[in-house]
DSSP file (Angstrom, degrees, kcal/mol; ACC not computed):
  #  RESIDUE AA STRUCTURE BP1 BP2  ACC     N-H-->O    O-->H-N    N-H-->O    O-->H-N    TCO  KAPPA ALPHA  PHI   PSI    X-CA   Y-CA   Z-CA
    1    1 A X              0   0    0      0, 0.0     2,-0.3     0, 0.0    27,-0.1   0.000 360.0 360.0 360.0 -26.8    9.2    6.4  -21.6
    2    2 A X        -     0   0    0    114,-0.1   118,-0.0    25,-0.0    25,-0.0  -0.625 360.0-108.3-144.4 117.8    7.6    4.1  -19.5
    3    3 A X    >   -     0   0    0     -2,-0.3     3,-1.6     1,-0.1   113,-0.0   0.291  18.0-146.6 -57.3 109.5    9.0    1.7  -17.0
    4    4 A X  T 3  S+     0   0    0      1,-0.3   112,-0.5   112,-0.1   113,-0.1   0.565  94.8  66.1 -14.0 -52.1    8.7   -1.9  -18.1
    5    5 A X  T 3  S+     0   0    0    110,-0.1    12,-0.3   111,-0.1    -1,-0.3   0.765  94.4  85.9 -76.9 -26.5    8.3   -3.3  -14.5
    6    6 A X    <   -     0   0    0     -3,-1.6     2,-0.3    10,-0.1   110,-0.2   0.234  62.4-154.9 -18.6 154.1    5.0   -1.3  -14.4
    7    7 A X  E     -A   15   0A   0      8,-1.4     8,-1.6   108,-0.1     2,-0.3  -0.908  14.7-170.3-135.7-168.0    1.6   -2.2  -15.5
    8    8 A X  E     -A   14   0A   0     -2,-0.3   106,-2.0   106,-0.2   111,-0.3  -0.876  13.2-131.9 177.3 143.9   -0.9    0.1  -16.4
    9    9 A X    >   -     0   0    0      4,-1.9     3,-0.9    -2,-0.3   104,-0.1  -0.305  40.2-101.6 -94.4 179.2   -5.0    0.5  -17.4
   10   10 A X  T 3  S+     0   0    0      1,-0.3    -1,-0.1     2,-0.1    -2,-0.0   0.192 114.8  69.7 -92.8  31.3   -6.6    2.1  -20.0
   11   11 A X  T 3  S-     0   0    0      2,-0.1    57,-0.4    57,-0.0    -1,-0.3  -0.600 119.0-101.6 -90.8  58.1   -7.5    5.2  -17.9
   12   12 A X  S <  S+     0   0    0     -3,-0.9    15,-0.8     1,-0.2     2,-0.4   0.483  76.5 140.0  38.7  56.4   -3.8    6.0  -17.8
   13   13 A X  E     - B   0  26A   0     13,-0.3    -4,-1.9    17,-0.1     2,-0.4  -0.866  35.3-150.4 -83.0 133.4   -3.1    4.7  -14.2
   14   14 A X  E     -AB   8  25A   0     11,-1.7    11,-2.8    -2,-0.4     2,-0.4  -0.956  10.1-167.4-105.8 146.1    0.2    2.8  -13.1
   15   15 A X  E     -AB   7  24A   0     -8,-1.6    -8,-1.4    -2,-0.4     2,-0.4  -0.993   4.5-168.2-129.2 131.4    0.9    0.2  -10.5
   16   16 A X  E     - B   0  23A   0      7,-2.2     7,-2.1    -2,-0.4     2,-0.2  -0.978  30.6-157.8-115.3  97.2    4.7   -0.6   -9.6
   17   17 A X        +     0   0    0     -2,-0.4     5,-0.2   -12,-0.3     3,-0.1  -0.529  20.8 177.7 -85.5 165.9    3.9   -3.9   -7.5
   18   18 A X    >   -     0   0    0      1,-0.5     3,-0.7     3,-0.3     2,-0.3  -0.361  56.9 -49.8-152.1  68.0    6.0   -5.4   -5.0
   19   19 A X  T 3  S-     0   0    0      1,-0.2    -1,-0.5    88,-0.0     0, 0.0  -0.774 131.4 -16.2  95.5-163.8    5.3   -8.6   -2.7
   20   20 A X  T 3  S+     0   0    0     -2,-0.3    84,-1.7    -3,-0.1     2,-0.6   0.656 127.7  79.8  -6.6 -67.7    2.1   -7.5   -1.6
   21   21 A X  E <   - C   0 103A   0     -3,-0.7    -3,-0.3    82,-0.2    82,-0.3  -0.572  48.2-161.1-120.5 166.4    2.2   -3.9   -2.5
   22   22 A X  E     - C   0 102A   0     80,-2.8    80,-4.7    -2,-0.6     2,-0.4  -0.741  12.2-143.7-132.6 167.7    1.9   -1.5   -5.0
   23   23 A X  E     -BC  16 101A   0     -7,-2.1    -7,-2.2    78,-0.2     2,-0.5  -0.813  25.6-161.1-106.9 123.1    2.8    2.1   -5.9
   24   24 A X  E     +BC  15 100A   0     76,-2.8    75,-3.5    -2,-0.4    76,-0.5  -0.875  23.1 142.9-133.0 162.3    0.5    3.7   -7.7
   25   25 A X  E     -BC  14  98A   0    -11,-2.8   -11,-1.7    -2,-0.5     2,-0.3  -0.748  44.1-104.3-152.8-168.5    0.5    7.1  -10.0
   26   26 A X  E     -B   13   0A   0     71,-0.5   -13,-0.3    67,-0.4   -14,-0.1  -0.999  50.1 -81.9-143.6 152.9   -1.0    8.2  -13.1
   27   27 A X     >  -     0   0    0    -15,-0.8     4,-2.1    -2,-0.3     5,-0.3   0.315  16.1-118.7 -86.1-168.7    0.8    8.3  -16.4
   28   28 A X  H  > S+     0   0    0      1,-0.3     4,-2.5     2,-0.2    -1,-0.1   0.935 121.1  45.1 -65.5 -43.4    3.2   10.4  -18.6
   29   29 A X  H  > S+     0   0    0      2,-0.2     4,-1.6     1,-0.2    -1,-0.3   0.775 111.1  51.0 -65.6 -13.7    0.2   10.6  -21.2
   30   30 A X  H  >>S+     0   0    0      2,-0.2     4,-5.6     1,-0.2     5,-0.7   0.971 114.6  42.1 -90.9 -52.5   -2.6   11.4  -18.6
   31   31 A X  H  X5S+     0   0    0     -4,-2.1     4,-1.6     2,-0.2    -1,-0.2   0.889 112.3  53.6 -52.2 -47.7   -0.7   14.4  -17.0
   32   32 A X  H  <5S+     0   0    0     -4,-2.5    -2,-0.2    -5,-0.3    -1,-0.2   0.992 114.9  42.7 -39.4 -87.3    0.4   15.6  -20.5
   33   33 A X  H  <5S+     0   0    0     -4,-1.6    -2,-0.2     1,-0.2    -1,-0.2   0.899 116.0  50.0 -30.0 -45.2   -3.6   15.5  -21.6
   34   34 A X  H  <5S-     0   0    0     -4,-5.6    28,-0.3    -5,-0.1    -1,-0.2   0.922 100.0-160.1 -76.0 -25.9   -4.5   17.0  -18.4
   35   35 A X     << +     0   0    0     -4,-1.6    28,-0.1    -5,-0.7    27,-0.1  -0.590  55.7  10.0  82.2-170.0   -1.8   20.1  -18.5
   36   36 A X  S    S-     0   0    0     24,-0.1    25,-2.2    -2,-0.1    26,-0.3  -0.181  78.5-141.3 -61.3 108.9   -0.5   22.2  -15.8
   37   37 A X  E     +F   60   0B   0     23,-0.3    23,-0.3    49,-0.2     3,-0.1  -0.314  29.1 167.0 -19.6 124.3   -1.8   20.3  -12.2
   38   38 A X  E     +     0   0B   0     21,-2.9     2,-0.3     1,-0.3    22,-0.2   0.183  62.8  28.9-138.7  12.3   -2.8   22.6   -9.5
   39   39 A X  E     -F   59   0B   0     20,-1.0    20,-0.8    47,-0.2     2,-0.4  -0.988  49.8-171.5-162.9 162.7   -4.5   20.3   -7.1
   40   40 A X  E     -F   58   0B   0     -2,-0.3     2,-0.5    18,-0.2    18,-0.2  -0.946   8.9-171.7-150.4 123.6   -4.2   16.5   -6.2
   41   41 A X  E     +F   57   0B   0     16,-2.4    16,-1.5    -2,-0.4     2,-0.4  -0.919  22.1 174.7-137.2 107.0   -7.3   15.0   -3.5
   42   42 A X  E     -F   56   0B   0     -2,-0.5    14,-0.2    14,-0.2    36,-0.1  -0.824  34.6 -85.5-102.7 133.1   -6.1   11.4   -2.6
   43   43 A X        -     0   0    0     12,-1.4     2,-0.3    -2,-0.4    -1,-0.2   0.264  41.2-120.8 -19.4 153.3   -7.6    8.8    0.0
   44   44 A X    >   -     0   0    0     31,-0.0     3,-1.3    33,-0.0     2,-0.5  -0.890  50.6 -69.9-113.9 153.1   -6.6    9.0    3.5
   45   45 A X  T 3  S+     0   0    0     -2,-0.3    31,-0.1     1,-0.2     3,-0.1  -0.354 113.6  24.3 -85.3 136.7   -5.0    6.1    4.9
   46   46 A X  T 3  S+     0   0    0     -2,-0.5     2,-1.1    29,-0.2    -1,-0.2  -0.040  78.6 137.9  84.2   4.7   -6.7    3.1    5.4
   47   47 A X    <   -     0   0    0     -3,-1.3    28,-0.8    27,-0.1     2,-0.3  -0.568  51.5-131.0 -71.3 101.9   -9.2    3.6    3.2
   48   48 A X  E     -D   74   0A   0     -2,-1.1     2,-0.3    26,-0.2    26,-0.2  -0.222  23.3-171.5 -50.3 104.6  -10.3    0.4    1.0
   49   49 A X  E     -D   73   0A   0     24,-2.2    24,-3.7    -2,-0.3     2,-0.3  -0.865  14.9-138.7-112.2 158.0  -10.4    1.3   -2.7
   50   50 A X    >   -     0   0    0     -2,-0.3     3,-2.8    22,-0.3    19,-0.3  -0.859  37.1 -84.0-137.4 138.3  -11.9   -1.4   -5.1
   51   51 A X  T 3  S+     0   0    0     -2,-0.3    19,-0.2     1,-0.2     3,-0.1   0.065 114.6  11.0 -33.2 120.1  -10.3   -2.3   -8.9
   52   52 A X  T 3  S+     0   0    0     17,-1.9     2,-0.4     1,-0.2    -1,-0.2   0.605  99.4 113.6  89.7  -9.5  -11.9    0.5  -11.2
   53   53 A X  S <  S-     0   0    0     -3,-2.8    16,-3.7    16,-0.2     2,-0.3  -0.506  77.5 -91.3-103.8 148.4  -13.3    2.6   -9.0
   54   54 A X  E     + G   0  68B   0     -2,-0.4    14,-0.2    14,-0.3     3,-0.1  -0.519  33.7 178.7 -76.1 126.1  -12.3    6.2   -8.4
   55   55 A X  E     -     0   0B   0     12,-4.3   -12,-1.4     1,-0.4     2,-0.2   0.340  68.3 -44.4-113.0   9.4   -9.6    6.7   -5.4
   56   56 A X  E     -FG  42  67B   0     11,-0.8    11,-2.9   -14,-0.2    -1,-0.4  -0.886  57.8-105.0 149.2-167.6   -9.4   10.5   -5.9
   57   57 A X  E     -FG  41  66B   0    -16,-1.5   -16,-2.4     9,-0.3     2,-0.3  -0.668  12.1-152.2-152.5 153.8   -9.2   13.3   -8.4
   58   58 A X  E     -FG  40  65B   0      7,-1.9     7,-2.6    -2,-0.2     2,-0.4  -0.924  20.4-147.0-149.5 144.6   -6.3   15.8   -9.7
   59   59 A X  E     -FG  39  64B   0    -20,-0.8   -21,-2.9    -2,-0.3   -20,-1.0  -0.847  18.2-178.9-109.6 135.6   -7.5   19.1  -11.0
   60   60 A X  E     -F   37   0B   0      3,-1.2   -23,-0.3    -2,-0.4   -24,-0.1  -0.672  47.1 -90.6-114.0 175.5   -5.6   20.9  -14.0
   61   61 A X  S    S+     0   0    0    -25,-2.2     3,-0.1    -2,-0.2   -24,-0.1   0.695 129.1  40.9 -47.9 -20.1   -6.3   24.3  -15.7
   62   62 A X  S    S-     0   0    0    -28,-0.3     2,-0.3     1,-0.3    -1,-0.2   0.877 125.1 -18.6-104.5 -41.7   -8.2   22.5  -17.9
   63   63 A X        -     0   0    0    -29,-0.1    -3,-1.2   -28,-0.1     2,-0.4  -0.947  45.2-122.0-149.6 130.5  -10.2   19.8  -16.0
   64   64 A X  E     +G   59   0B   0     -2,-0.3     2,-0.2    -5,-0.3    -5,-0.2  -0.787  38.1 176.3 -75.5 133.3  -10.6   17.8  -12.9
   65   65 A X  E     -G   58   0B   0     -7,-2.6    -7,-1.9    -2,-0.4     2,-0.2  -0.909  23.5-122.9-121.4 160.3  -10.5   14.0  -13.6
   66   66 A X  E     -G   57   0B   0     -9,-0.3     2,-0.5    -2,-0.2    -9,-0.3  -0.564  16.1-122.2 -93.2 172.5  -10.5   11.2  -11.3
   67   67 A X  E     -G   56   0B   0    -11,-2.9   -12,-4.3    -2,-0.2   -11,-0.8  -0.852  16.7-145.3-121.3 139.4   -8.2    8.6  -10.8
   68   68 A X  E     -G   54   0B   0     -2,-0.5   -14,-0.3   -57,-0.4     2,-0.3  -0.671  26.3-112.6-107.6 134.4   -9.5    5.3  -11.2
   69   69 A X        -     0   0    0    -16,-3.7   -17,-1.9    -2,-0.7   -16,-0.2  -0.737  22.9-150.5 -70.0 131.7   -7.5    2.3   -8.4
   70   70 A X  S    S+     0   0    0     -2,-0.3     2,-0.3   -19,-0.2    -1,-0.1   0.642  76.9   7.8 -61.9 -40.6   -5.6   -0.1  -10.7
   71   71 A X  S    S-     0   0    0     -3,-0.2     2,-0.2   -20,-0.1   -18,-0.1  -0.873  86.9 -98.1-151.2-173.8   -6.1   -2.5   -8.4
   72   72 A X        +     0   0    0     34,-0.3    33,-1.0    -2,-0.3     2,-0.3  -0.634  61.1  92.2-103.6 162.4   -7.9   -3.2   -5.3
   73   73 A X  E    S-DE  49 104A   0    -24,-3.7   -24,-2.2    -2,-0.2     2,-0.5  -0.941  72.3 -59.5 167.2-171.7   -6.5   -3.0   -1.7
   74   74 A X  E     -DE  48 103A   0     29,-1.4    29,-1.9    -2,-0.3   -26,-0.2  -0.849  45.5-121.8-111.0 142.0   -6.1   -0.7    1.3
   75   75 A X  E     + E   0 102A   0    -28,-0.8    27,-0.2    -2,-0.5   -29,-0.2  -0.430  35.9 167.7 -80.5 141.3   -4.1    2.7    0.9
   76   76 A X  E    S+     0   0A   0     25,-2.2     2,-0.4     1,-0.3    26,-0.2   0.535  70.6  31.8-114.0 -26.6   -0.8    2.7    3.7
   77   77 A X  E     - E   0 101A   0     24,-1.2    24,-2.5   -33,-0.1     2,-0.5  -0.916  63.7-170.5-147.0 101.5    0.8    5.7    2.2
   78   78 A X  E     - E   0 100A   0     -2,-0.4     2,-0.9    22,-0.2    22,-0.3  -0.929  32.5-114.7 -95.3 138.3   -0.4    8.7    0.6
   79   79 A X        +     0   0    0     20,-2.7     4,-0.3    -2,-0.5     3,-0.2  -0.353  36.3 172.0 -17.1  69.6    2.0   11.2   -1.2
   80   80 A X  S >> S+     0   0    0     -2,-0.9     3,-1.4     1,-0.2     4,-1.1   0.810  70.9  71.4 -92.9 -17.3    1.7   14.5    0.7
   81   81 A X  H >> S+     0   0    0      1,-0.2     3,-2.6     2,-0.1     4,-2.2   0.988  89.4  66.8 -47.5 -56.0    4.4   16.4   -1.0
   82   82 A X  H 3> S+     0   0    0      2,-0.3     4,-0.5     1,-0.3    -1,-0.2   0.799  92.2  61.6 -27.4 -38.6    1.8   16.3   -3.8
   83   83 A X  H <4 S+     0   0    0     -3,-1.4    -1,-0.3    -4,-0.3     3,-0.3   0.954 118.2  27.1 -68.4 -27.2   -0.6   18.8   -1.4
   84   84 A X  H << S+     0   0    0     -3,-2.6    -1,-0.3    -4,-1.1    -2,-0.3   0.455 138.6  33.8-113.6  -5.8    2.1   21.8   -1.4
   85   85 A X  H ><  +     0   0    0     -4,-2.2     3,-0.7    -5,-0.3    -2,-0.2  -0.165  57.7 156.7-154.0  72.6    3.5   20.5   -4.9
   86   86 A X  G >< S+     0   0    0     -4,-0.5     3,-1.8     1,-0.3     4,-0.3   0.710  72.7  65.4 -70.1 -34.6    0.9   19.0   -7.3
   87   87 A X  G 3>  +     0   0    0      1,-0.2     4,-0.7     2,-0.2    -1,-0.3   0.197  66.2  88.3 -72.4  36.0    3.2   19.8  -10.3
   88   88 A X  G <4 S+     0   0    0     -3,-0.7     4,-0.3     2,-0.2    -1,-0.2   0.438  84.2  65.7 -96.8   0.0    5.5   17.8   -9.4
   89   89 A X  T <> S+     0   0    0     -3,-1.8     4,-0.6     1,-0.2    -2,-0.2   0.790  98.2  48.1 -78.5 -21.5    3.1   15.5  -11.6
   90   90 A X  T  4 S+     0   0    0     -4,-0.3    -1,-0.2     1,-0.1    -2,-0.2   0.805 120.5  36.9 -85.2 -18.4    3.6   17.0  -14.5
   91   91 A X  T  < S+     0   0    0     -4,-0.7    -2,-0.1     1,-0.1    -1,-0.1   0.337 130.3  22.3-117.5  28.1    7.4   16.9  -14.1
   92   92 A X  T >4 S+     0   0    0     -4,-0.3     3,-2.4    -3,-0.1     5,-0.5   0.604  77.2 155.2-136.8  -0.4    8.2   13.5  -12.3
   93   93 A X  T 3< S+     0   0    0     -4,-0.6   -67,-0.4     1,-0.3    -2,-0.1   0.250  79.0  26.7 -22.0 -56.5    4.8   11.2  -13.2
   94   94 A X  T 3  S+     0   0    0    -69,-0.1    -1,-0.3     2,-0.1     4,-0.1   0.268 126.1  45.8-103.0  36.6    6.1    8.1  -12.9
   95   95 A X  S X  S-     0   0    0     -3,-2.4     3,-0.8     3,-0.0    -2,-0.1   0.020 122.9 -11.0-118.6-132.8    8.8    8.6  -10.6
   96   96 A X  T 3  S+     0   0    0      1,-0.2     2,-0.2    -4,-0.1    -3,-0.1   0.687 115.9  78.6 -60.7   0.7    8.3   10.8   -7.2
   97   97 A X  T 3   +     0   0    0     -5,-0.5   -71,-0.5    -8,-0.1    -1,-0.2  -0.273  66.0 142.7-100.7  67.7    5.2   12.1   -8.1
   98   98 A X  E <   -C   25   0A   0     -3,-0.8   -16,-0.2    -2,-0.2   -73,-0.2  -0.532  39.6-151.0 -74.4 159.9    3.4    8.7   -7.1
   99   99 A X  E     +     0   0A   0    -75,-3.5   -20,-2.7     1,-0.4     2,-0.3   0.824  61.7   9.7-102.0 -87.4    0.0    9.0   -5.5
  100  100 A X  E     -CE  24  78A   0    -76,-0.5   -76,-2.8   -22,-0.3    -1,-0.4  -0.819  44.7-148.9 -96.4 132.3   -0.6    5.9   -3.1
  101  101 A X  E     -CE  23  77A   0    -24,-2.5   -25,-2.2    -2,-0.3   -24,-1.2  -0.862  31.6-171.5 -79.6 129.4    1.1    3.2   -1.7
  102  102 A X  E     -CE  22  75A   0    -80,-4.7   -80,-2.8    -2,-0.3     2,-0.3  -0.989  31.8-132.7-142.7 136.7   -1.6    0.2   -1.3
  103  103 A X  E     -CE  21  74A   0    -29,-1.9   -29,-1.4    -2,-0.4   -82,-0.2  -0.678  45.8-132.2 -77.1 140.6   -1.4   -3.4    0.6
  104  104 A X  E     - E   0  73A   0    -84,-1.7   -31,-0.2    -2,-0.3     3,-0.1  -0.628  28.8-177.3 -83.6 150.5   -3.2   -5.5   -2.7
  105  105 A X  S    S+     0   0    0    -33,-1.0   -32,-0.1     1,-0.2    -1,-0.1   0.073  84.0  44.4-141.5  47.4   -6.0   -7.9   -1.9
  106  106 A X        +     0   0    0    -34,-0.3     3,-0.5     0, 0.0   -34,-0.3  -0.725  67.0 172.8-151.9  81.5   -6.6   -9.2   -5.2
  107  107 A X  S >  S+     0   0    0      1,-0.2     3,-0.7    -3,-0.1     4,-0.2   0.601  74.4  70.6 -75.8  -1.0   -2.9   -9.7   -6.2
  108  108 A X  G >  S+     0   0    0      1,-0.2     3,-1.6     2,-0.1     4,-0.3   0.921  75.5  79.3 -62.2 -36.5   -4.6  -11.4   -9.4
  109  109 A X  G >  S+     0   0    0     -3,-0.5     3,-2.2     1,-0.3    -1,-0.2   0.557  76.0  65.2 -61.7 -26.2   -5.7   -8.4  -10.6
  110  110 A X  G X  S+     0   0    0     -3,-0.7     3,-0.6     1,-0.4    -1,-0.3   0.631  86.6  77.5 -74.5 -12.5   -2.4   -7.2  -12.2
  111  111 A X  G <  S+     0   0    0     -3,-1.6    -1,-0.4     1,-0.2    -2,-0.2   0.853  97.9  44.2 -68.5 -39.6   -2.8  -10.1  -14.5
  112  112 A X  G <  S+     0   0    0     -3,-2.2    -1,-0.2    -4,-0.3    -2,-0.2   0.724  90.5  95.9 -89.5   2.4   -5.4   -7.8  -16.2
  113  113 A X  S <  S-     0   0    0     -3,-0.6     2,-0.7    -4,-0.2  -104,-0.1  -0.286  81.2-110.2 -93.4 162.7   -3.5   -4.4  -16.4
  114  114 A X        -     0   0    0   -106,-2.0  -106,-0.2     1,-0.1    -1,-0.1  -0.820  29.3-114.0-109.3 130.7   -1.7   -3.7  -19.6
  115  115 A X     >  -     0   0    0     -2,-0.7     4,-1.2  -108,-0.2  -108,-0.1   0.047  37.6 -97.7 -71.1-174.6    2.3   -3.8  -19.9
  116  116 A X  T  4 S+     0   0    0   -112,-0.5     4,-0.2     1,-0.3  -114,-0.1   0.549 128.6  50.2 -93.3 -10.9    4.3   -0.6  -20.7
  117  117 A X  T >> S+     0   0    0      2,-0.2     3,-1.2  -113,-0.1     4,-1.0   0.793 114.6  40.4 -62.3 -65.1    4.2   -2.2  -24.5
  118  118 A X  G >4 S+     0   0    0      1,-0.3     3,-3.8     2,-0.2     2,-0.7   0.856 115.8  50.1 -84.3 -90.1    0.6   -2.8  -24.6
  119  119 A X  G 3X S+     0   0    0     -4,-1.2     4,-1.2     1,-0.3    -1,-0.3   0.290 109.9  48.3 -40.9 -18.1   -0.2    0.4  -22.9
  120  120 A X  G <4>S+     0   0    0     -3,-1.2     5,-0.8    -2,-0.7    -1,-0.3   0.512 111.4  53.9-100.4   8.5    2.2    2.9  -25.5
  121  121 A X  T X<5S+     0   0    0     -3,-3.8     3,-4.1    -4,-1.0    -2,-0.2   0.828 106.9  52.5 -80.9-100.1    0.5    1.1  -28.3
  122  122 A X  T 345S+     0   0    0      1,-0.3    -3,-0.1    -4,-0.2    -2,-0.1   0.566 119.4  33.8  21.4 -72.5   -2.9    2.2  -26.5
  123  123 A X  T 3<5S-     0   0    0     -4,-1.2    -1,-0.3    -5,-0.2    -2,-0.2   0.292 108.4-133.9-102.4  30.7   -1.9    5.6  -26.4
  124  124 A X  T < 5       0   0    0     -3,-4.1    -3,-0.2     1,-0.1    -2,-0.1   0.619 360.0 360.0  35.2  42.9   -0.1    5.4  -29.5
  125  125 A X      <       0   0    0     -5,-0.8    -4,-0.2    -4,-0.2    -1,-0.1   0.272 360.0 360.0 -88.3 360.0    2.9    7.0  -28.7
């Protein structure tokens, strides 16, 4: 259920890195917990987000949560299908519904994120 090449925190974020940059989304479990999606408010690009910190919010019927950056870096690419179709998180999570694209500048950092193992032991699935 959730891709190997991944990592992923324990606020149910993913990062799919690559070189230099990563794809980032939020997981199968968090979208599941939140329930039906109806709003997604993401960084605009170039905007420096820092490891841990909130890089935007997605609002369900039940709650807005924020979404915490996996890792640190500057956003190149945000998701804008997500503005006209914010359930496409509940039915693609770690696939096309990604959030941000980000250049890392801590590439260490992934070193702390929890593998797709560690992370369904976590949410005990």
């Amino acid at each position: 259920m959730y891709p190997e090449n991944y990592r992923y925190t324990k606020e149910h974020e993913w990062v799919l890195v690559e070189g230099d940059r990563g794809t980032i989304g939020i997981t199968f479990h968090a979208q599941k917990e939140l329930g039906d999606i109806v709003y997604v408010d993401l960084p605009k690009v170039g905007t420096v987000v820092e490891q841990g910190k909130a890089l935007g919010s997605v609002e369900s019927v039940k709650a807005v949560s924020d979404i915490y950056a996996p890792v640190s870096g500057e956003i190149l690419e945000v998701n804008t299908a997500l503005a006209d179709a914010p359930e496409k998180l509940n039915e693609d999570p770690h696939g096309e519904a990604w959030l941000v694209k980000i250049r890392l500048s801590h590439p260490d950092e992934v070193k702390d994120l929890l593998s797709a193992a560690d992370y369904q032991s976590y949410v005990g699935s």
